[in-house]
C-alpha positions as CSV (number, residue, x, y, z in Angstrom):
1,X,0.0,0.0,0.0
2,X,1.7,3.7,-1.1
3,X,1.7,6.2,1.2
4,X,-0.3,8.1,-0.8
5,X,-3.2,5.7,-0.7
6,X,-3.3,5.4,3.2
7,X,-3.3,9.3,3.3
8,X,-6.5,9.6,0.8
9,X,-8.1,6.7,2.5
10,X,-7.2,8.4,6.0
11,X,-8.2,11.8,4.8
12,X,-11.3,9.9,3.3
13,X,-12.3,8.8,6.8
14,X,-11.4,11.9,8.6
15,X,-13.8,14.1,6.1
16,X,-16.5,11.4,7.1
17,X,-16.3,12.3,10.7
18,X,-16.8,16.0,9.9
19,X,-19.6,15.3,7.8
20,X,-21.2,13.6,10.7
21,X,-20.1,16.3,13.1
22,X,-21.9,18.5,10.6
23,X,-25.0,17.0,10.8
24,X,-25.2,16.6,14.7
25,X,-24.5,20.3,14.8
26,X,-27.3,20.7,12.7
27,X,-29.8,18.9,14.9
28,X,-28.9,20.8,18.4
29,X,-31.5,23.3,18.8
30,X,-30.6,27.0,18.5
31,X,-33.0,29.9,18.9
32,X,-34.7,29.9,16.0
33,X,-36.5,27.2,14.1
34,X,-34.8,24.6,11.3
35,X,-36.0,21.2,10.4
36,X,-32.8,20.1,11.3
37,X,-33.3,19.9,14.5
38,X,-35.7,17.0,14.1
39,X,-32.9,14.6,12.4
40,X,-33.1,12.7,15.7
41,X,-36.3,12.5,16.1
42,X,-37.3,9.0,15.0
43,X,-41.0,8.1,15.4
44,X,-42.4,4.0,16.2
45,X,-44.7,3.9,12.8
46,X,-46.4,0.7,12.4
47,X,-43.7,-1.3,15.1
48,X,-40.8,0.1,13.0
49,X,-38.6,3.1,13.8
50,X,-38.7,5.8,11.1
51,X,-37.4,9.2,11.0
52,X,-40.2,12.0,11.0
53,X,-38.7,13.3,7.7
54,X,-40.3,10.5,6.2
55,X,-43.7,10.5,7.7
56,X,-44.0,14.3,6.8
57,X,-43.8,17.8,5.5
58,X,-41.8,20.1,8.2
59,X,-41.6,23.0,7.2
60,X,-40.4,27.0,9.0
61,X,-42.4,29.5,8.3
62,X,-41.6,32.2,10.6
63,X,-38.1,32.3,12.6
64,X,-39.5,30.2,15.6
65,X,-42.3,28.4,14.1
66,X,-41.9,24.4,12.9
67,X,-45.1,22.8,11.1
68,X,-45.0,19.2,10.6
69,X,-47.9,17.9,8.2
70,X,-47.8,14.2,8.1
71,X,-48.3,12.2,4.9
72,X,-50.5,9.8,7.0
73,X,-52.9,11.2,9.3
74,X,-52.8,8.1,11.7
75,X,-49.2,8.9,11.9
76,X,-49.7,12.4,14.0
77,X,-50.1,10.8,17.6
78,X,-47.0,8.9,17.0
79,X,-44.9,11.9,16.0
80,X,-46.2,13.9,18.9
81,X,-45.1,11.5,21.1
82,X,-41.7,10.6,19.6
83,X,-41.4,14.6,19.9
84,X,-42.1,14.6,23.3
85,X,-39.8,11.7,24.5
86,X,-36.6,13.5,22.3
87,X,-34.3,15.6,24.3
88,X,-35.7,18.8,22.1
89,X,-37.6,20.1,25.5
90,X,-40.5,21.2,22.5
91,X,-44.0,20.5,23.3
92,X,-46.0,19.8,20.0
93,X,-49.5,21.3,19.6
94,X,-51.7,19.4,17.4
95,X,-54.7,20.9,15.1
96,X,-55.3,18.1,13.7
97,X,-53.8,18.3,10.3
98,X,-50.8,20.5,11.4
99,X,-48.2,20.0,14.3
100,X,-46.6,23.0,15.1
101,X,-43.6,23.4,17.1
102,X,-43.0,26.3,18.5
103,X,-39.2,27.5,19.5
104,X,-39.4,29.3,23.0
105,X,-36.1,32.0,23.2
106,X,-33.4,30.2,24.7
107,X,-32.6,30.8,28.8
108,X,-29.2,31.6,29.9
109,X,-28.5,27.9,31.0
110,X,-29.7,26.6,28.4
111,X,-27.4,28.2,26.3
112,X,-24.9,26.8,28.6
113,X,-26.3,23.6,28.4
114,X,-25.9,23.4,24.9
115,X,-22.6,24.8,24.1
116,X,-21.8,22.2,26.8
117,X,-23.1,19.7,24.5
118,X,-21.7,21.1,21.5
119,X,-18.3,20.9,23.2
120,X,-18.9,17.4,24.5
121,X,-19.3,16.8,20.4
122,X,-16.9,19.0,19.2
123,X,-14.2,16.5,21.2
124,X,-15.4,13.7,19.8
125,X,-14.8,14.7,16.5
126,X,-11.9,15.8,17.2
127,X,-10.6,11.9,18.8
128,X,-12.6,10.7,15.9
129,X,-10.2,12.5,13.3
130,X,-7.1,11.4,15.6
131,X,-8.1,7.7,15.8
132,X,-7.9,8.0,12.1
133,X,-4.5,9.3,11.8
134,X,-3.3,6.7,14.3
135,X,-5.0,3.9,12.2
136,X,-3.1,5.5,8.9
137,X,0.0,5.9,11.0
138,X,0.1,2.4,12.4
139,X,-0.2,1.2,8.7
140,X,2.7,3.2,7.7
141,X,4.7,1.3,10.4
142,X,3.5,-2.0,9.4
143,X,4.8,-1.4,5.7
144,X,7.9,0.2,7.1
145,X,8.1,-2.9,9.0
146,X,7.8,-5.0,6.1
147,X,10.8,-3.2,4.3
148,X,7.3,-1.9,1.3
149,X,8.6,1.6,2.3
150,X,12.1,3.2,3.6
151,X,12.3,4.9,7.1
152,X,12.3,8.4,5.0
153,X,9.2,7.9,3.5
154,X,7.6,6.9,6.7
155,X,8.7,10.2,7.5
156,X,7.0,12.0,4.9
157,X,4.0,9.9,5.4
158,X,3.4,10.5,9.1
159,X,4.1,14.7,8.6
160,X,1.8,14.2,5.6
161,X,-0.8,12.4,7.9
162,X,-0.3,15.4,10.6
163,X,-0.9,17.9,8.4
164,X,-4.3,16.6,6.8
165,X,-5.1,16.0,10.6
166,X,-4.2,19.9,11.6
167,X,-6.6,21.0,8.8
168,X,-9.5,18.7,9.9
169,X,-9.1,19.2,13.7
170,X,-8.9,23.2,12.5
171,X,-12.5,22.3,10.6
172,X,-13.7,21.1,13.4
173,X,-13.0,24.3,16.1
174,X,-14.4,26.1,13.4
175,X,-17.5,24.7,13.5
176,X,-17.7,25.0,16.8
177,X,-16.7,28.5,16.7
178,X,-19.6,28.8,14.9
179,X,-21.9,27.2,16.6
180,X,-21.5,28.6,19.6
181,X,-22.0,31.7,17.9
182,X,-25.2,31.1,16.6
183,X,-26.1,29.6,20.4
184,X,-25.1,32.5,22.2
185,X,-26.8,35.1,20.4
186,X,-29.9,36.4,21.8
């Protein structure tokens, strides 16, 4: 194996952690509204667990306003209550062909609460993009080991590996930055 395929196939699964971070960001609830923040949210339809997005409509139509029209009438009671056990601390209102979800302004703590959790996440991804520069490094090694590649190009390959783990772990407080941004204002 070259050195330049472990690096794409490490950089490969290092972009795959931030696109997961990316999302996850996405569904923590800010002050205003965005469908997003339903990702999690999967609803017991029929016996089998489906995400809302596929039972309905959601839509925002004003800045703290989510409307959810399912495809399935039958299906409403279940999303309400799916909504209800999530960690979102929402409470659905139901008119019968609309659930609307509205986004109360954000407290103090729980601003703290969340960029808590954002932080909590933000390390994750952050180990997540390290354990994949240790899996590329230890591959190096192996075909150092095995005389496939000279001691200088194991060199090469593990500052290669840091760098492309610098920029990603840099991605990823940036995103955070950001985040916490968008929590923290009023």
């Amino acid at each position: 194996m070259s050195i330049a395929s472990v690096q794409s196939s490490t950089e490969e699964r290092m972009r795959k952690s931030i696109e997961s971070l990316k999302h996850d960001l996405g569904s923590i609830r800010t002050g205003r509204a965005t469908p997003a923040i339903l990702d999690r949210v999967v609803v017991d339809y029929y016996g089998a667990p489906t995400p809302v997005q596929a039972l309905a409509a959601i839509a925002a139509p004003e800045p703290r306003l989510l409307t959810i029209q399912p495809y399935d009438r039958q299906a409403m009671s279940a999303i309400e209550r799916a909504i209800q056990k999530s960690d979102l601390g929402l409470t659905p209102n139901n008119d019968g062909t609309t659930i609307r979800l509205v986004i109360p302004q954000l407290t103090d703590d729980r601003r703290r609460d969340l960029v808590k959790r954002v932080q909590k996440r933000l390390e994750e991804a952050r180990v997540a993009v390290r354990n994949c520069r240790r899996d590329g490094l230890e591959v190096l090694r192996k075909e150092e080991k095995e005389k496939a590649i000279s001691e200088d190009e194991l060199r090469r390959g593990q500052d290669a590996l840091q760098k492309v783990t610098d920029r990603y772990v840099g991605q990823v407080d940036e995103m955070g930055r950001e985040k916490e941004r968008e929590i923290m204002e009023p």
